[in-house]
C-alpha positions as CSV (number, residue, x, y, z in Angstrom):
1,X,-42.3,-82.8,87.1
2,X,-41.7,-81.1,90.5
3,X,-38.4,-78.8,90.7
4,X,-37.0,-77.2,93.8
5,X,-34.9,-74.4,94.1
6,X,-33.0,-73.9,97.7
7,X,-31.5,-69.9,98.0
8,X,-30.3,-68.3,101.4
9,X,-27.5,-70.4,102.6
10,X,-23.8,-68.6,103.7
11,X,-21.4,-68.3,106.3
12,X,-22.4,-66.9,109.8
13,X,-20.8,-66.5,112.8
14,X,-22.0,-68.3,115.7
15,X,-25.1,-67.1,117.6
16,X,-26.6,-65.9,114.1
17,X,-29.5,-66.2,111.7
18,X,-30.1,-67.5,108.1
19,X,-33.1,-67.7,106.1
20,X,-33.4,-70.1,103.7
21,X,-35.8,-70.8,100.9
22,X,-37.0,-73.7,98.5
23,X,-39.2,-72.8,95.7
24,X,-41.5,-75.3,94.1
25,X,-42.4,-75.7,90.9
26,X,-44.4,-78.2,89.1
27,X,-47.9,-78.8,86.9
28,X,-51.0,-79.5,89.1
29,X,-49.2,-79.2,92.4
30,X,-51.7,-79.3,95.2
31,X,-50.8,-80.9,98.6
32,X,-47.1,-81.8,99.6
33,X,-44.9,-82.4,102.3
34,X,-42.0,-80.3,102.3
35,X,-38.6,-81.2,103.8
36,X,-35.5,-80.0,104.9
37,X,-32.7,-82.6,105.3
38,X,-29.0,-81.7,106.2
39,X,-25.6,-83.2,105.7
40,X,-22.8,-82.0,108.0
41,X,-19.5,-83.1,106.6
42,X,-18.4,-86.8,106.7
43,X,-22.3,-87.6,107.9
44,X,-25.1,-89.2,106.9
45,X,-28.4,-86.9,106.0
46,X,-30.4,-86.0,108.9
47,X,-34.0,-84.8,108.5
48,X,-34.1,-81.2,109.4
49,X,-38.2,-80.2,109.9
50,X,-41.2,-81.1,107.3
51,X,-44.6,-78.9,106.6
52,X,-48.2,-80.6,105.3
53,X,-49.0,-78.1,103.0
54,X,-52.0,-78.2,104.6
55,X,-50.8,-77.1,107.9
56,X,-48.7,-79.1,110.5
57,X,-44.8,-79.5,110.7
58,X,-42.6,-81.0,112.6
59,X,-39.3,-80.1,113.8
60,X,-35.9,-82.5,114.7
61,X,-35.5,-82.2,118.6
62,X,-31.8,-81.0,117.8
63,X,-33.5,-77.5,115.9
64,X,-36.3,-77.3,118.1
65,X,-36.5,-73.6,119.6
66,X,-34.1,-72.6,117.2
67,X,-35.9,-73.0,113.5
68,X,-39.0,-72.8,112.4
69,X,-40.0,-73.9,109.3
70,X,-43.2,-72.2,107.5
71,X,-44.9,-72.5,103.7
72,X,-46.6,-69.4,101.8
73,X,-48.9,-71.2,99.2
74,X,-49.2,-68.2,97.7
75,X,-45.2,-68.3,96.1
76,X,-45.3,-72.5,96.7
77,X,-42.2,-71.7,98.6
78,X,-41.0,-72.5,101.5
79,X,-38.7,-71.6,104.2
80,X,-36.6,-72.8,106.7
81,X,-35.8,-69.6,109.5
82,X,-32.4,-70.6,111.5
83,X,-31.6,-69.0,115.0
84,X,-29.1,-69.5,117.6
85,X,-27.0,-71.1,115.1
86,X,-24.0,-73.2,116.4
87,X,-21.3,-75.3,114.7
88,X,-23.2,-78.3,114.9
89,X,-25.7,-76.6,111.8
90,X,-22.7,-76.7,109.3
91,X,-24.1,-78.7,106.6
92,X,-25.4,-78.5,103.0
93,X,-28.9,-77.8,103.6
94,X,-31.6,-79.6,100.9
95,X,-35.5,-79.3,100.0
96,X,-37.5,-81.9,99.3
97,X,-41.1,-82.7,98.4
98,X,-42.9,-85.4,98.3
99,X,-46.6,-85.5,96.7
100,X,-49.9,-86.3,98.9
101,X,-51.8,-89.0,97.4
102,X,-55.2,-90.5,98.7
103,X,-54.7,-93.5,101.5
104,X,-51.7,-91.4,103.3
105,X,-52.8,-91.1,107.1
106,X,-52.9,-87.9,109.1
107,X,-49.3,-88.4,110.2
108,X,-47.9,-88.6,106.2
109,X,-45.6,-85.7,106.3
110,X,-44.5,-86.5,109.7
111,X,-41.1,-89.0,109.5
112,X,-37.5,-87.5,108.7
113,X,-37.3,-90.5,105.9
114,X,-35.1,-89.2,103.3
115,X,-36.6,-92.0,101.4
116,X,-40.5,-91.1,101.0
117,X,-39.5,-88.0,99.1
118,X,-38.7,-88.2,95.6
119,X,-38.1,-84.7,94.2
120,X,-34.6,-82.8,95.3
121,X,-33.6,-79.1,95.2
122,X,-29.8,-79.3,94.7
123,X,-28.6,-78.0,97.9
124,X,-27.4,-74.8,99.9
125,X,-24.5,-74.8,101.9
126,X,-24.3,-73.1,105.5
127,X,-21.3,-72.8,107.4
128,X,-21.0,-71.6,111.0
129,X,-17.9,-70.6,112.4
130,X,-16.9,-69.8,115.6
């Protein structure tokens, strides 16, 4: 069983930072793509950036320059850093994993599909206000 804990969400003003964090847990945990999915109010869940354990990420066009996402093996957590923050980031702000497993190709942890990952922290809101 894989759990996920999301911390570091809040209210900022526009133009500000946040820092958020998704510890994993789980037995035998090795290799895993990491997620960060957002829902802004009334919308549908829009993939945020995703790390390979093992090295690359990949960022959403709309956070690129802005957030970096990065993963210390050492804690199996990982984080999420948001600059430049606007009003168009107000959403709840999720972690996901999903597991490697042998036959994935080199570009595994590269799509923003919601539906390859099946293990969910429960969510950290940010609001940005104006």
């Amino acid at each position: 069983q894989v759990r996920l804990v999301e911390s570091g969400g809040g209210s900022v003003q526009s133009g500000g930072s946040l820092r958020l964090s998704c510890a994993v847990t789980g037995n035998g945990l090795r290799r895993y793509c990491l997620g960060w999915f957002r829902q802004p109010p009334g919308k549908e869940r829009q993939g945020v950036a995703t790390i390979d354990t093992a090295g690359p990420s990949n960022l959403a066009d709309s956070v690129k320059g802005r957030f970096t996402i990065s993963h210390d093996y050492t804690k199996n957590t990982a984080y999420l850093q948001m600059n430049s923050l606007n009003i168009e980031d107000t959403a709840m702000y999720y972690c996901a994993a999903r597991l490697w497993a042998p036959g994935y190709s080199g570009s595994w942890c590269s799509p923003f599909s919601a539906a390859d990952f099946g293990y969910w922290g429960q969510g950290t809101q940010v609001t940005v206000s104006s």
